[in-house]
ROSE-4610 file (N, C-alpha, C; in Angstrom, 1 decimal, always signed):
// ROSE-4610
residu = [X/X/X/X/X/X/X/X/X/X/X/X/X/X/X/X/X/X/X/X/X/X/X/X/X/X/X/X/X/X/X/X/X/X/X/X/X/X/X/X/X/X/X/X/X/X/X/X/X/X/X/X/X/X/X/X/X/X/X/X/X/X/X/X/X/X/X/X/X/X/X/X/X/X/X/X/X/X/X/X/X/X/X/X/X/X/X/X/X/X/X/X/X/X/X/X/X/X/X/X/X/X/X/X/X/X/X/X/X/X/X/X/X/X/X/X/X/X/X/X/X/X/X/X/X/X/X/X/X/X/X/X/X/X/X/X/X/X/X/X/X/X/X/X/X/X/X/X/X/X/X/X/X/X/X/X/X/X/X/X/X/X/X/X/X/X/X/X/X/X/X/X/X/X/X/X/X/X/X/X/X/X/X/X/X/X/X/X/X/X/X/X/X/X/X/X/X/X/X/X/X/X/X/X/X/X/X/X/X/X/X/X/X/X/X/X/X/X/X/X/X/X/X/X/X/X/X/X/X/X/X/X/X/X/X/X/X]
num = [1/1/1/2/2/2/3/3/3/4/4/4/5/5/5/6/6/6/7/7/7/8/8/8/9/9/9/10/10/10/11/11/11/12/12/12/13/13/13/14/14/14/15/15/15/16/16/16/17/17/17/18/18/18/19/19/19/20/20/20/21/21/21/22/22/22/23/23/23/24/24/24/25/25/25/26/26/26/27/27/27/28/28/28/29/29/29/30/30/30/31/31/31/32/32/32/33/33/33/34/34/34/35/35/35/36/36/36/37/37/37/38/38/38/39/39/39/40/40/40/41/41/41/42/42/42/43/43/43/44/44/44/45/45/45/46/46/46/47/47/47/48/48/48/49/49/49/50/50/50/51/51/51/52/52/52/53/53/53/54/54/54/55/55/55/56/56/56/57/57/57/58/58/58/59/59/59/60/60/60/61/61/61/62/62/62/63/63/63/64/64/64/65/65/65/66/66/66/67/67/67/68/68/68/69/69/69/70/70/70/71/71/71/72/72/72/73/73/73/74/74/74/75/75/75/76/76/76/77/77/77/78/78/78/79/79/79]
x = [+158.1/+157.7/+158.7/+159.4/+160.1/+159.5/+160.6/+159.7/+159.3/+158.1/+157.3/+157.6/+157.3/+157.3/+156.7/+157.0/+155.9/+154.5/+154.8/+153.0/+152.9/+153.3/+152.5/+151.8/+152.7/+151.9/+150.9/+151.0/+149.8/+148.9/+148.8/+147.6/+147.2/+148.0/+147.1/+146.7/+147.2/+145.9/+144.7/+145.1/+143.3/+143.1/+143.1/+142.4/+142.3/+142.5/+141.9/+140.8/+140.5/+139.3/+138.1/+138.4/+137.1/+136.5/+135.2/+134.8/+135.8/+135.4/+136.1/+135.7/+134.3/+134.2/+134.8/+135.2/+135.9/+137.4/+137.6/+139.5/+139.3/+138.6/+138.4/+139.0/+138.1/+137.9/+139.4/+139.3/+141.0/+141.8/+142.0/+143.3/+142.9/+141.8/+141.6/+142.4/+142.4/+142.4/+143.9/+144.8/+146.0/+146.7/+146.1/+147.0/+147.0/+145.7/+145.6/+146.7/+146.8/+148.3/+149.3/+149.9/+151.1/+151.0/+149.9/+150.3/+151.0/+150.2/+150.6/+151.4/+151.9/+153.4/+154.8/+154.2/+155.2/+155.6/+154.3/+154.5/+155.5/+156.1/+157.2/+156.4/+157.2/+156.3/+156.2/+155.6/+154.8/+156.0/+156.6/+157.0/+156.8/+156.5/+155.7/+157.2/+156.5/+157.9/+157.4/+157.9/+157.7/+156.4/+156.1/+154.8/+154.1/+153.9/+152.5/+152.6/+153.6/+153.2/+152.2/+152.9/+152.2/+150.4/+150.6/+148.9/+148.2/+148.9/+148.2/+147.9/+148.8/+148.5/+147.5/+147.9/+146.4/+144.8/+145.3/+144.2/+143.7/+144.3/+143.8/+143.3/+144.2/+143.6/+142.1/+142.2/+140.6/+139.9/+140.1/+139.0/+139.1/+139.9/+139.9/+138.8/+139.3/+137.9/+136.5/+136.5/+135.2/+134.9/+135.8/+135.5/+135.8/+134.7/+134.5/+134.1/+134.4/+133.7/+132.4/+131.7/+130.3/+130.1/+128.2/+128.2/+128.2/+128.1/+128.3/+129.8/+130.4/+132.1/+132.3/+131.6/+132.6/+131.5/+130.0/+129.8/+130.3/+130.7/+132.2/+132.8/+133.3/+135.0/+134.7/+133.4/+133.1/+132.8/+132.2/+131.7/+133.2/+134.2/+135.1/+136.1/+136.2/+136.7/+136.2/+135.0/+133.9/+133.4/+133.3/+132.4/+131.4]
y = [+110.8/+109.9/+108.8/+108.2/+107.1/+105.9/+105.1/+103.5/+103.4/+102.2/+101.5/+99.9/+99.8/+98.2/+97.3/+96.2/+95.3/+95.3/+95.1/+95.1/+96.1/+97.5/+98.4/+98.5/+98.2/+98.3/+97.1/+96.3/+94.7/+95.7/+96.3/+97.4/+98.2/+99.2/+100.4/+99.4/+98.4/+98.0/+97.1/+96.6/+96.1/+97.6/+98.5/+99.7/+99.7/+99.8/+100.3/+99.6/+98.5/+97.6/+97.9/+98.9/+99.8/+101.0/+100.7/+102.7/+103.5/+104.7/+106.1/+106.3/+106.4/+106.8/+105.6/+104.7/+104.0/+103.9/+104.8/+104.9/+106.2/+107.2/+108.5/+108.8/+107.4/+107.1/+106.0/+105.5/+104.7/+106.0/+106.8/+107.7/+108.8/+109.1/+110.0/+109.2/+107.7/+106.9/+106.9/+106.8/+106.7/+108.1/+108.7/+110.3/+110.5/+110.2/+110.4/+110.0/+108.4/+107.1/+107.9/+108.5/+109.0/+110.3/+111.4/+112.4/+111.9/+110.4/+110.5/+109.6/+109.1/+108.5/+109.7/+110.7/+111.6/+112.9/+112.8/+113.4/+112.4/+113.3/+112.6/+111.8/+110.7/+109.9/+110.6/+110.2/+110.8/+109.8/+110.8/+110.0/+110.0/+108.7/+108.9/+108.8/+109.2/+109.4/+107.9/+107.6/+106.1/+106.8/+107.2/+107.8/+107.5/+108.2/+108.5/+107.1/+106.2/+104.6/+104.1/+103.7/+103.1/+103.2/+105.1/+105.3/+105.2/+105.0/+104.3/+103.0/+101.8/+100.8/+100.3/+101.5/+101.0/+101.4/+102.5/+102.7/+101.8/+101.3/+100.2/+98.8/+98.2/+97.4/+97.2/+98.1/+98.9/+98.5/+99.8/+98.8/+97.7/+96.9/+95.7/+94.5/+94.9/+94.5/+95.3/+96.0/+96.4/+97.8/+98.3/+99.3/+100.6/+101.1/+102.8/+103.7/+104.8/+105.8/+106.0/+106.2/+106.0/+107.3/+107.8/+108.7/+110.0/+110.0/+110.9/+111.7/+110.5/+110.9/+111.5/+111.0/+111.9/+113.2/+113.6/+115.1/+115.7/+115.3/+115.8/+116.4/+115.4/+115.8/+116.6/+117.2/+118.0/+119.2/+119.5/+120.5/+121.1/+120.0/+120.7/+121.4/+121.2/+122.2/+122.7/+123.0/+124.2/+123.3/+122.6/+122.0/+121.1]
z = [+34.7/+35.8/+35.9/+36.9/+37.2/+37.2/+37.4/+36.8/+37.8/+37.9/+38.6/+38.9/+40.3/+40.1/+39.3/+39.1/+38.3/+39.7/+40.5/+41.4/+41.0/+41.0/+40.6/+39.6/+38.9/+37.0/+37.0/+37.8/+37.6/+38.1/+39.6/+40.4/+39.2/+38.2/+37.7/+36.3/+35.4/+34.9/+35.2/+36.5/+37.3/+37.0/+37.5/+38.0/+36.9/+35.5/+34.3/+33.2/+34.4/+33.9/+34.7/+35.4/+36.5/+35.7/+36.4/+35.9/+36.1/+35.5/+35.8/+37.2/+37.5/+38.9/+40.1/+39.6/+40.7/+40.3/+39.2/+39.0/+40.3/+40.0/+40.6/+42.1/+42.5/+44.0/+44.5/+43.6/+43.6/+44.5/+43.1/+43.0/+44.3/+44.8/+45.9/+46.8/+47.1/+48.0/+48.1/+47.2/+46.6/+47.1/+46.8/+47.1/+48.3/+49.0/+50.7/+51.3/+50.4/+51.7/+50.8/+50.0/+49.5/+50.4/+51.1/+51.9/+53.1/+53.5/+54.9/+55.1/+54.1/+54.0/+54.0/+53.6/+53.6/+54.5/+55.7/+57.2/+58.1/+58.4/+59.4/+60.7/+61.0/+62.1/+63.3/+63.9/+65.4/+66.4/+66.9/+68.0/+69.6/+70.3/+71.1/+72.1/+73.4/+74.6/+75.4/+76.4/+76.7/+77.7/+78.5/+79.1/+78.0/+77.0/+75.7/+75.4/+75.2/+75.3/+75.4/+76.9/+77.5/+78.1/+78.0/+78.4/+77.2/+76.4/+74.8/+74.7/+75.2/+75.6/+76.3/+77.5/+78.7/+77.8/+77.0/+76.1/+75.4/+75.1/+73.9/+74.7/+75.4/+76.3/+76.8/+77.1/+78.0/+76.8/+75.7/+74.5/+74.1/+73.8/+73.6/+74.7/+75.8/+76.8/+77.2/+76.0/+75.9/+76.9/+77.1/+78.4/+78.0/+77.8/+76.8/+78.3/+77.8/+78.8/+79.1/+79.9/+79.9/+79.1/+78.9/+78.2/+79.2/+80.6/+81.5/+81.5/+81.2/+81.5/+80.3/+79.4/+78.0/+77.6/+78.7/+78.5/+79.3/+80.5/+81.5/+80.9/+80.2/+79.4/+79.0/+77.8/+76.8/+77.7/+78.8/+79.7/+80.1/+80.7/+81.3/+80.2/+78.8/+77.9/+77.5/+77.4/+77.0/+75.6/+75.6/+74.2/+74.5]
């Protein structure tokens, strides 16, 4: 194994002043952000931007799809 930072090593002995079942759950939690640190990023085209933007916006002011429109959505792809 390669060295570690000093934060790291201060992180794994907190972690070794926990249960086993919360080291467990640590290290599940730990492996998950090391997979998806290691998929290549998503890159978005300036279109997929922006309608992510307006996306987000909208929720931010509180504006979700009604529940009509999202069994629409689910009707018109067969789900």
């Amino acid at each position: 194994m390669g060295s570690l930072s000093k934060r790291m090593q201060q992180a794994l002995e907190a972690v070794s002043n926990v249960s086993i079942e919360q080291q467990d759950l640590l290290a599940a939690e730990l492996m998950e952000r090391l997979r998806l640190l290691e998929q290549p990023q998503t890159r978005l085209s300036p279109e997929e931007r922006v309608e992510l933007e307006v996306g987000l916006a909208a929720a931010q002011r509180g504006e979700f799809a009604s529940d009509a429109e999202v069994e629409a959505m689910y009707a018109k792809h067969g789900l």
